[in-house]
The first five atom37 places (N, CA, C, CB, O) and aatype in JSON, in Angstrom:
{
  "aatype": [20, 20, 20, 20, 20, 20, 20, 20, 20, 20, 20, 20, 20, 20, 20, 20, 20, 20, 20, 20, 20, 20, 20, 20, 20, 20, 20, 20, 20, 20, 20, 20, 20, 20, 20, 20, 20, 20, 20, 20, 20, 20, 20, 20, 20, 20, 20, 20, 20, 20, 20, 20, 20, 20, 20, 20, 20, 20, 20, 20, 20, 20, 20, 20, 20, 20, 20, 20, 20, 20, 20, 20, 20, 20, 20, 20, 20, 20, 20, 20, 20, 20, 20, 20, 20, 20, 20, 20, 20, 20, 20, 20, 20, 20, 20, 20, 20, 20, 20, 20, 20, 20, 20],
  "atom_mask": [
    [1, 1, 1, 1, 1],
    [1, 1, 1, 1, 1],
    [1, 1, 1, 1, 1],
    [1, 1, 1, 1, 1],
    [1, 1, 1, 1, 1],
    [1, 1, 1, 1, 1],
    [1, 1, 1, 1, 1],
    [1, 1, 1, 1, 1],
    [1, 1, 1, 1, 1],
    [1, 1, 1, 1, 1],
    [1, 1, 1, 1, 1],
    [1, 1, 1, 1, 1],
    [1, 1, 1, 1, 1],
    [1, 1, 1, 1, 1],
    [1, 1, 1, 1, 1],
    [1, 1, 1, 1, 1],
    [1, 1, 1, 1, 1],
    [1, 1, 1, 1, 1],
    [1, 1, 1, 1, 1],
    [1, 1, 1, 1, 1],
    [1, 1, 1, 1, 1],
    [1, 1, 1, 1, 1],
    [1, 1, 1, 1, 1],
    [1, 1, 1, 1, 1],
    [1, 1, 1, 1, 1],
    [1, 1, 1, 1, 1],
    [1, 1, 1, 1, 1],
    [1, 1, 1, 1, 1],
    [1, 1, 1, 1, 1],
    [1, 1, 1, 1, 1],
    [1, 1, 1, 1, 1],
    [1, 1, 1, 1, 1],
    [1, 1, 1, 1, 1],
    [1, 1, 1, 1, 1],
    [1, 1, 1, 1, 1],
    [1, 1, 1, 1, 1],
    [1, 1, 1, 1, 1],
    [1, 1, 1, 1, 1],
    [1, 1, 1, 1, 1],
    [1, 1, 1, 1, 1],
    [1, 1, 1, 1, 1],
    [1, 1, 1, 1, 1],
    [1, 1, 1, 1, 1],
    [1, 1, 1, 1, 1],
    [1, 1, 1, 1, 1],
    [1, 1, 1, 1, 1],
    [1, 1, 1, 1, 1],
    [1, 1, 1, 1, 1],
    [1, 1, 1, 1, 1],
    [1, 1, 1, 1, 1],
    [1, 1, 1, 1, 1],
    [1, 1, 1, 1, 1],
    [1, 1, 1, 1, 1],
    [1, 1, 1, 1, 1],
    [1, 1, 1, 1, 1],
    [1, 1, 1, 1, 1],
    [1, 1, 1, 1, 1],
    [1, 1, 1, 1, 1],
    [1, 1, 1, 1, 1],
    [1, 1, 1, 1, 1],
    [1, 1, 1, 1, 1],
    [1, 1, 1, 1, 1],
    [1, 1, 1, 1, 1],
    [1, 1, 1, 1, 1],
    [1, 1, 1, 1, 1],
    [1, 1, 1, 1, 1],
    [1, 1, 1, 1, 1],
    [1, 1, 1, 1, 1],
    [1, 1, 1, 1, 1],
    [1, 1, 1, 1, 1],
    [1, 1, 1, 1, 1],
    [1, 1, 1, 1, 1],
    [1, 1, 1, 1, 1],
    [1, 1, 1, 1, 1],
    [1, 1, 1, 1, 1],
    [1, 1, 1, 1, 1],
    [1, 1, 1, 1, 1],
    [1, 1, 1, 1, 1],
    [1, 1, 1, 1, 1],
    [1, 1, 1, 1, 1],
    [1, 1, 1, 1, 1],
    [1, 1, 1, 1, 1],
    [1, 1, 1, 1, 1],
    [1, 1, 1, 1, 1],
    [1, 1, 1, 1, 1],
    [1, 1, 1, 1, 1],
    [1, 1, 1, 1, 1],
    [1, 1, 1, 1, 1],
    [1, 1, 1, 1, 1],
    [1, 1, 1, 1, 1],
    [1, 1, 1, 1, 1],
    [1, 1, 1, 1, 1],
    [1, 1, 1, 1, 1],
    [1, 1, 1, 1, 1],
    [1, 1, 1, 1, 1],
    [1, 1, 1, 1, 1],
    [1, 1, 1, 1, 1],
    [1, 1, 1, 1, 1],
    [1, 1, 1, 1, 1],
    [1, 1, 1, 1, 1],
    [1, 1, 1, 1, 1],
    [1, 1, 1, 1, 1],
    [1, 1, 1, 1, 1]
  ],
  "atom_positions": [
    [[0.85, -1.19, 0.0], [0.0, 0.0, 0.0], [0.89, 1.24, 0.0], [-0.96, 0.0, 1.23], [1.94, 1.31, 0.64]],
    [[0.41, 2.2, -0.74], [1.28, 3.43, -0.82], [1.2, 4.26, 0.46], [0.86, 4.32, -2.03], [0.8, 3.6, 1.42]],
    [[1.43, 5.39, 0.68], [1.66, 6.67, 1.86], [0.35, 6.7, 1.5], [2.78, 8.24, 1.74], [-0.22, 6.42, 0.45]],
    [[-0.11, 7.17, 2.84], [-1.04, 7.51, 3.35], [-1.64, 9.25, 3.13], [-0.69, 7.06, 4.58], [-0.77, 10.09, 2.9]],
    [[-2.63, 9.57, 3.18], [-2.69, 10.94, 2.41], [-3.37, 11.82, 4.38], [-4.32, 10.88, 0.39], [-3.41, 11.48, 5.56]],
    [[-3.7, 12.88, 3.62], [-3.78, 13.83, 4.95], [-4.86, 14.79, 4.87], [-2.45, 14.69, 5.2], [-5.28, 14.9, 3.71]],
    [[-5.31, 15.34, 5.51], [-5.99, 16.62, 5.17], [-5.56, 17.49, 6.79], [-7.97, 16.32, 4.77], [-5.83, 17.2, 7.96]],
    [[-4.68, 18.82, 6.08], [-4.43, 19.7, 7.59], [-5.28, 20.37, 6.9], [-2.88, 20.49, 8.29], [-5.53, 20.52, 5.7]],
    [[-5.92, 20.97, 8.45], [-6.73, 22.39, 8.37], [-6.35, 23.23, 9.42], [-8.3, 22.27, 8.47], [-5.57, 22.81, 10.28]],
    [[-6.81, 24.44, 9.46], [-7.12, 25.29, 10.01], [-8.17, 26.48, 9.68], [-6.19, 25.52, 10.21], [-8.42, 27.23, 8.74]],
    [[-8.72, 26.16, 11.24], [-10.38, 26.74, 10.77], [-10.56, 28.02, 12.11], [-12.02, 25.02, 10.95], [-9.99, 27.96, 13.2]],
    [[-11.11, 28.65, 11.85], [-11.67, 29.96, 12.69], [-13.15, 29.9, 12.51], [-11.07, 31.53, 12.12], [-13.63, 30.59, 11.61]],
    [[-13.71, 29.38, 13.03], [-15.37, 29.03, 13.5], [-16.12, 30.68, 14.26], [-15.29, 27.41, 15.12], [-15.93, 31.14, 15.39]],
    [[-16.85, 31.15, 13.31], [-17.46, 32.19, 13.17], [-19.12, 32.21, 13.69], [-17.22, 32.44, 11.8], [-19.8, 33.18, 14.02]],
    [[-19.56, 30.38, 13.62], [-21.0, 30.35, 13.37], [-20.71, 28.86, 14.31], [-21.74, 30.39, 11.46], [-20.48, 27.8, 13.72]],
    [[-20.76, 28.94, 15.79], [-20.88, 27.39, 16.47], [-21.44, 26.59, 15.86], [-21.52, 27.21, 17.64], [-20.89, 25.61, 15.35]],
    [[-22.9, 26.94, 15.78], [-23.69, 25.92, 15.57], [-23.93, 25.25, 14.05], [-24.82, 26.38, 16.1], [-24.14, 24.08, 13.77]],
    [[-23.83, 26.29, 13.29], [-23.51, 25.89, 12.06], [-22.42, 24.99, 11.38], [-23.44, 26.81, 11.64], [-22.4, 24.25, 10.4]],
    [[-21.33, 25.46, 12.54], [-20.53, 24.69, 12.51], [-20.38, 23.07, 13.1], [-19.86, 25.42, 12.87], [-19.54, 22.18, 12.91]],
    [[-21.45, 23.15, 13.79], [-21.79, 21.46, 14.39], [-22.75, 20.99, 13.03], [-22.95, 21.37, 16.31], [-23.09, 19.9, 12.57]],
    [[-22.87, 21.72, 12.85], [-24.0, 21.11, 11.44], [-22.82, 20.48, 10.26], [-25.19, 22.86, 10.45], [-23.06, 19.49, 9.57]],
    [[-22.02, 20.97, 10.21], [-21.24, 20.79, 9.42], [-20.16, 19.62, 9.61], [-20.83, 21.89, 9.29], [-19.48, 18.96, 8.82]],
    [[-20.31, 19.67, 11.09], [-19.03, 18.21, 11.38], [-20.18, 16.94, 11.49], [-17.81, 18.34, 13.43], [-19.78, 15.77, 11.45]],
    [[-21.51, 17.23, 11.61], [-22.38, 15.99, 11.78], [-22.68, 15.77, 10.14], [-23.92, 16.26, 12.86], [-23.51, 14.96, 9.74]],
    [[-22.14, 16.35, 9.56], [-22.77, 16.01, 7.71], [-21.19, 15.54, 7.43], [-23.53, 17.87, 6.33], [-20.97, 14.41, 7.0]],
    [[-20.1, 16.49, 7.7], [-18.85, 15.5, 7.37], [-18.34, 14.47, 8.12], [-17.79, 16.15, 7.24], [-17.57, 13.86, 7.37]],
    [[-18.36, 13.88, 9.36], [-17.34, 13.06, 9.74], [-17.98, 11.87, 8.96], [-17.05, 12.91, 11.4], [-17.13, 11.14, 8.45]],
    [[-19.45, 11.47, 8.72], [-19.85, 10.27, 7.97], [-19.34, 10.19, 6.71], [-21.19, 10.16, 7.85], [-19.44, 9.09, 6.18]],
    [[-18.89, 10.96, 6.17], [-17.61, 11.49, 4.72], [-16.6, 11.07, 5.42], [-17.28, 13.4, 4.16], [-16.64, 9.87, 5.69]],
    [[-15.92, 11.53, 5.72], [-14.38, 11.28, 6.45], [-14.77, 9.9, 6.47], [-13.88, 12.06, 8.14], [-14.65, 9.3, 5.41]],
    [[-15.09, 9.46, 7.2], [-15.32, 7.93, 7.62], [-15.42, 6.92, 6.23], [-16.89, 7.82, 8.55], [-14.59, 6.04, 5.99]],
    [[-16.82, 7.31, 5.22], [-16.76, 6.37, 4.22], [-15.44, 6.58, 3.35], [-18.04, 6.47, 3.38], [-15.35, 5.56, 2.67]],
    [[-14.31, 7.48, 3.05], [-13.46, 7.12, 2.34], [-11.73, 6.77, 3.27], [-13.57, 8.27, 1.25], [-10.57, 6.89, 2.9]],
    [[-12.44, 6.25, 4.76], [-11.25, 5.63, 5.21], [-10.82, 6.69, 6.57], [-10.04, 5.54, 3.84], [-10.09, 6.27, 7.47]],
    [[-11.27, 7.79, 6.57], [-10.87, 8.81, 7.45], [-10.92, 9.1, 8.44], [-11.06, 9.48, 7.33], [-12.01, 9.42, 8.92]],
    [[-9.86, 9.14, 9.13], [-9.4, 9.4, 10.92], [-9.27, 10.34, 11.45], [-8.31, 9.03, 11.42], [-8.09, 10.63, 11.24]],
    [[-9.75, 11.17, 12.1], [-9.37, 12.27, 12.71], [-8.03, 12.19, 13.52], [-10.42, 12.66, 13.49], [-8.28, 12.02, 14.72]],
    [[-7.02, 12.23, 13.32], [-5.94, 12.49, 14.22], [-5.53, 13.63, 15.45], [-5.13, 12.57, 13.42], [-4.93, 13.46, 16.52]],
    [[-6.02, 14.64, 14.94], [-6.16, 16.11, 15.77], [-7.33, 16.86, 14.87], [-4.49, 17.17, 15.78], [-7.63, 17.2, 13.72]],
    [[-7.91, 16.87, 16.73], [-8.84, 17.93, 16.13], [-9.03, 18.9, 17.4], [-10.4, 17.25, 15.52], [-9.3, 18.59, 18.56]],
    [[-8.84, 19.92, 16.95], [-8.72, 21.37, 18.29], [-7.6, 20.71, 19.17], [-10.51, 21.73, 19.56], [-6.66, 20.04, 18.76]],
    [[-7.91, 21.04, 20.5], [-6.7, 20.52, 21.38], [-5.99, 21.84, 21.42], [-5.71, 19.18, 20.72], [-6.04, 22.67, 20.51]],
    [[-5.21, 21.98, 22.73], [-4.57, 22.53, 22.89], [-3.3, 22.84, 21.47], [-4.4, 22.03, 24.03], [-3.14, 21.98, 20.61]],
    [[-2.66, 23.91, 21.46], [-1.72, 24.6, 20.07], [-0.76, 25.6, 20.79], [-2.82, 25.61, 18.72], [-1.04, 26.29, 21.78]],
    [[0.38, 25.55, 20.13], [0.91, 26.94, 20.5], [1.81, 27.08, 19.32], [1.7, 27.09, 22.03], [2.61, 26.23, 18.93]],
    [[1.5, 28.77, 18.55], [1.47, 29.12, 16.96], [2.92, 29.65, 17.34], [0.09, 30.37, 16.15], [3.15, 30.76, 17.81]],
    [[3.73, 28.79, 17.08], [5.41, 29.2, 17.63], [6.01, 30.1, 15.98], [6.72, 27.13, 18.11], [6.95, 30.89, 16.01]],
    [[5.35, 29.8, 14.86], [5.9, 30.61, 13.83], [4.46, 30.95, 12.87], [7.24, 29.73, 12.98], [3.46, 30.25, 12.93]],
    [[4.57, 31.92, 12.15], [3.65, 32.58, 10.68], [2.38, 32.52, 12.03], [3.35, 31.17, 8.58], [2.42, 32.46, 13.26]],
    [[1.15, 32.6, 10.82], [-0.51, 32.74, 11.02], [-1.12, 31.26, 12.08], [-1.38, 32.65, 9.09], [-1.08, 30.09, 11.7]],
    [[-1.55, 31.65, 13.18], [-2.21, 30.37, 13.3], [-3.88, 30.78, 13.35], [-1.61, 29.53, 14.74], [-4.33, 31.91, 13.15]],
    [[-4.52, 29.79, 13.62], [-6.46, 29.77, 13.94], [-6.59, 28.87, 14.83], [-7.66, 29.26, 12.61], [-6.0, 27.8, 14.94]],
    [[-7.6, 29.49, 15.65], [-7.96, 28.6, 17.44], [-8.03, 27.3, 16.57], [-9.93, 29.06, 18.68], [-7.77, 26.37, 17.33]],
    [[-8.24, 26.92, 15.47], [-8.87, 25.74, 15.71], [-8.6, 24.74, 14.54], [-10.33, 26.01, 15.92], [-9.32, 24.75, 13.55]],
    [[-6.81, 23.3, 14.75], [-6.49, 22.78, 14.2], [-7.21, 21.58, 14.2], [-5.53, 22.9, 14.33], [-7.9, 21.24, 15.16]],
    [[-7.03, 20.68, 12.77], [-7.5, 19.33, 12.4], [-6.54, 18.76, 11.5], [-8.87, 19.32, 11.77], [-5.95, 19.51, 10.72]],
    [[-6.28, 17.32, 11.5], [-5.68, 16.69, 11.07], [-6.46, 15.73, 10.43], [-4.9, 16.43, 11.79], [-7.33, 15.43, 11.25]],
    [[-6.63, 15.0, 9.28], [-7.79, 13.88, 9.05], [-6.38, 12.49, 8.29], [-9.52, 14.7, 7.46], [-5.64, 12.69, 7.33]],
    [[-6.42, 11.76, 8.78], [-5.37, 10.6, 8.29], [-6.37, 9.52, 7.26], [-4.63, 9.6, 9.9], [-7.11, 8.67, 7.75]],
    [[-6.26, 9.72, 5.94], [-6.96, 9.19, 5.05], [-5.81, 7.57, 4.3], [-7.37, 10.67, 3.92], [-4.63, 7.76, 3.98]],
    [[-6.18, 6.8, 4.22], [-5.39, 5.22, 4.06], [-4.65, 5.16, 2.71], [-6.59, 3.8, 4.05], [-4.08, 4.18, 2.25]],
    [[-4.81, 6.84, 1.93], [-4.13, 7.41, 0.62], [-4.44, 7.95, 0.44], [-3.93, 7.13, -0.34], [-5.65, 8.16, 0.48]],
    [[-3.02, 9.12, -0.2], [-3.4, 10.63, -0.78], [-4.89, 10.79, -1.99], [-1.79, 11.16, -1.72], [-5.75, 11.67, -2.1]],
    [[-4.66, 9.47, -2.77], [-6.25, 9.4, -3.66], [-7.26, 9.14, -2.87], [-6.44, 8.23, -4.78], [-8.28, 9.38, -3.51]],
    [[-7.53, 8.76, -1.75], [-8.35, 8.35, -0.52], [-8.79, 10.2, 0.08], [-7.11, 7.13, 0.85], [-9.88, 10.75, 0.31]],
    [[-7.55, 10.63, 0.16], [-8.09, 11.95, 0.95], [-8.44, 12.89, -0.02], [-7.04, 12.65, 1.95], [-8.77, 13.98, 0.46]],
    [[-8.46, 12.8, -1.27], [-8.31, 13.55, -2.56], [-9.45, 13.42, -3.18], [-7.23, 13.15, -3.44], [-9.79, 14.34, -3.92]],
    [[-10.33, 12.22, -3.01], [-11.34, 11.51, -3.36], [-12.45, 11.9, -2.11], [-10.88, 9.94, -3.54], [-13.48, 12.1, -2.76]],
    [[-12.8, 12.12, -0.64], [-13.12, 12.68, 0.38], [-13.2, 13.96, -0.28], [-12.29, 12.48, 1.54], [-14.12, 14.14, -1.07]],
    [[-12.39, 14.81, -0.08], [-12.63, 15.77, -0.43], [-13.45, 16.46, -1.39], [-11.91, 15.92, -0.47], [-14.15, 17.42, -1.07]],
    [[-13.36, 15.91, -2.75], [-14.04, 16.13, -4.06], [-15.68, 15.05, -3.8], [-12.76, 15.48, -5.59], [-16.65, 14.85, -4.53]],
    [[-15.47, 14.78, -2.98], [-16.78, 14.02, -3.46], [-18.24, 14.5, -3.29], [-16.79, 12.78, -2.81], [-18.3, 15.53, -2.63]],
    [[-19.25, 14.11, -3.65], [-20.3, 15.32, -3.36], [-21.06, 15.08, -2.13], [-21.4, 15.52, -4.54], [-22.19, 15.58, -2.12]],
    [[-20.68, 14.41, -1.09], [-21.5, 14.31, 0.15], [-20.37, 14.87, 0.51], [-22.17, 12.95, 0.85], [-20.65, 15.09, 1.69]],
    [[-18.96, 15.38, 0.34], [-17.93, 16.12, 1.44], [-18.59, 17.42, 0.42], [-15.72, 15.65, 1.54], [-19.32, 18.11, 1.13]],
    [[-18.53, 17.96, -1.07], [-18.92, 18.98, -1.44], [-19.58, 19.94, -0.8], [-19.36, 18.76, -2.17], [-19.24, 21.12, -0.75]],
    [[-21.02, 19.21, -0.05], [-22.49, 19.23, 0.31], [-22.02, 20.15, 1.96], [-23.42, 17.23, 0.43], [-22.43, 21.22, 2.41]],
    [[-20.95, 19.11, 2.53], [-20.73, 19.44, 3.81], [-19.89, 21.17, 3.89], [-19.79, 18.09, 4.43], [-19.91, 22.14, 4.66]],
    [[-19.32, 20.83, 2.77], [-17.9, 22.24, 2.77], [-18.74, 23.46, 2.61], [-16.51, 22.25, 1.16], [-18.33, 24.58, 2.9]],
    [[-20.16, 23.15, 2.05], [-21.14, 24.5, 2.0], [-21.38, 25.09, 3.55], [-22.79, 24.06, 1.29], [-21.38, 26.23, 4.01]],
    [[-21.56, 23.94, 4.07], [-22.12, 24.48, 5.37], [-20.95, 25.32, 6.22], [-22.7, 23.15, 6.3], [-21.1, 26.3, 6.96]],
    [[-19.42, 24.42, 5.75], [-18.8, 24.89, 6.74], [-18.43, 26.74, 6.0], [-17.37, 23.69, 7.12], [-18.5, 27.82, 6.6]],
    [[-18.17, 26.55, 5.02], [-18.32, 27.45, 4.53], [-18.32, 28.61, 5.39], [-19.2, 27.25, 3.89], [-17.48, 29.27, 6.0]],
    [[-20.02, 28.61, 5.18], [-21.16, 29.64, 5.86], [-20.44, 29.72, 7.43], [-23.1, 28.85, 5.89], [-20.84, 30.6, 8.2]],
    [[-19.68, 29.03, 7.73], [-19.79, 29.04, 9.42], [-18.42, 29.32, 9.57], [-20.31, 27.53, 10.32], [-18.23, 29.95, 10.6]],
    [[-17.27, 29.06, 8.83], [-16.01, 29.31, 9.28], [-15.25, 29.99, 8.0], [-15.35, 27.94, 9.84], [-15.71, 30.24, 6.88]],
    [[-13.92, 30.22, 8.53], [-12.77, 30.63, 7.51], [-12.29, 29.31, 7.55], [-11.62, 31.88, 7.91], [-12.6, 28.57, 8.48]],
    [[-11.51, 28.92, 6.59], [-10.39, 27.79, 6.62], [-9.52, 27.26, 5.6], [-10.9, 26.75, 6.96], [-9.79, 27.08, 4.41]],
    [[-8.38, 27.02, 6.25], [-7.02, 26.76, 5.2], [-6.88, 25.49, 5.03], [-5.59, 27.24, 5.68], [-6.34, 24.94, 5.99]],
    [[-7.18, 24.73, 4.06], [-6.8, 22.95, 4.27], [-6.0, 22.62, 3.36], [-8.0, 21.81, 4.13], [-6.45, 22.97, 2.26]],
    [[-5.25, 22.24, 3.3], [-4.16, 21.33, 1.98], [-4.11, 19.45, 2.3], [-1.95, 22.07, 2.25], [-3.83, 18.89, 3.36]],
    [[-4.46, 18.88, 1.09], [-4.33, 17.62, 1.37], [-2.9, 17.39, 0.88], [-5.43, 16.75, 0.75], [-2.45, 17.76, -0.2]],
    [[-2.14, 16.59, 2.02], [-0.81, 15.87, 1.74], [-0.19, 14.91, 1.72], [-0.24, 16.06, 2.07], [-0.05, 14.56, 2.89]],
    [[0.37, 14.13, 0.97], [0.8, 12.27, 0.74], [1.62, 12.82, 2.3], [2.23, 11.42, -1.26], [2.08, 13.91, 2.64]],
    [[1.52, 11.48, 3.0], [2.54, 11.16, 3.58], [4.12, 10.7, 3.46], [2.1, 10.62, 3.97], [4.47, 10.59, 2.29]],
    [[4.8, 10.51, 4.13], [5.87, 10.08, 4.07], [6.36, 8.69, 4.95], [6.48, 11.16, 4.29], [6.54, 8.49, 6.15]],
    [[6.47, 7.85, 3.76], [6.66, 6.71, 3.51], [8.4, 6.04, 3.46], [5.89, 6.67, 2.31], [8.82, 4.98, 3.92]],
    [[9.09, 7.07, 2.76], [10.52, 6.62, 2.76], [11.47, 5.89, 4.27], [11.21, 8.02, 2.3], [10.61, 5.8, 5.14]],
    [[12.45, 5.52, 4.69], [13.32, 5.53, 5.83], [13.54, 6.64, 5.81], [14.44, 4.78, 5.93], [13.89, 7.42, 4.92]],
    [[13.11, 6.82, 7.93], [13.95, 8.28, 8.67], [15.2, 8.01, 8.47], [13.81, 8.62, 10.39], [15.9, 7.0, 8.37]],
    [[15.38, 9.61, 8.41], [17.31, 9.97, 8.17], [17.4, 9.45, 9.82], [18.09, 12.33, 7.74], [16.58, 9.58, 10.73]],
    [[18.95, 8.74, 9.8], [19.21, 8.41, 10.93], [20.02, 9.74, 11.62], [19.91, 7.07, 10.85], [20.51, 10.62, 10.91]],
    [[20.09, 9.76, 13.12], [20.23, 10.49, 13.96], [22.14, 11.11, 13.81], [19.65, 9.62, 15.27], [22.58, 11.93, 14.61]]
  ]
}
């Protein structure tokens, strides 16, 4: 199996509740194409550039896995809502698969 794919975000939640509307229409997305929440909110401290109260990590079983989530039209459906309710920066990213450089 290849590297594993990713989705970071960062979100600034403008609209609570809208914004619960929006994680109860996506995590059943996340979920059907394999998807884990790894971090979500939790304590942060923005040691360099821009941060937002409010980080997520989603660990998808491949970058076409998290690439495919994303584009699909029940995550489409969801990104409206969040939309309406937050700001947010997400980039999906392959993991890394190679050997760590040794010490």
């Amino acid at each position: 199996m290849g590297a594993k794919g990713y989705w970071i975000c960062r979100v600034q939640v403008h609209d609570d509740d809208s914004y619960a509307e929006y994680a109860a229409a996506a995590n059943p997305v996340y979920r059907a194409h394999g998807g884990n929440p790894v971090v979500r909110g939790g304590r942060f401290e923005g040691v360099e550039g821009s941060a937002r109260p409010r980080n997520v990590v989603i660990e998808f079983p491949s970058y076409q896995a998290a690439l495919d989530c994303y584009n699909s039209p029940d995550y489409v459906a969801a990104r409206a809502i969040r939309q309406r309710a937050a700001e947010a920066d997400i980039v999906i990213v392959e993991g890394y698969e190679a050997p760590q450089p040794s010490a």
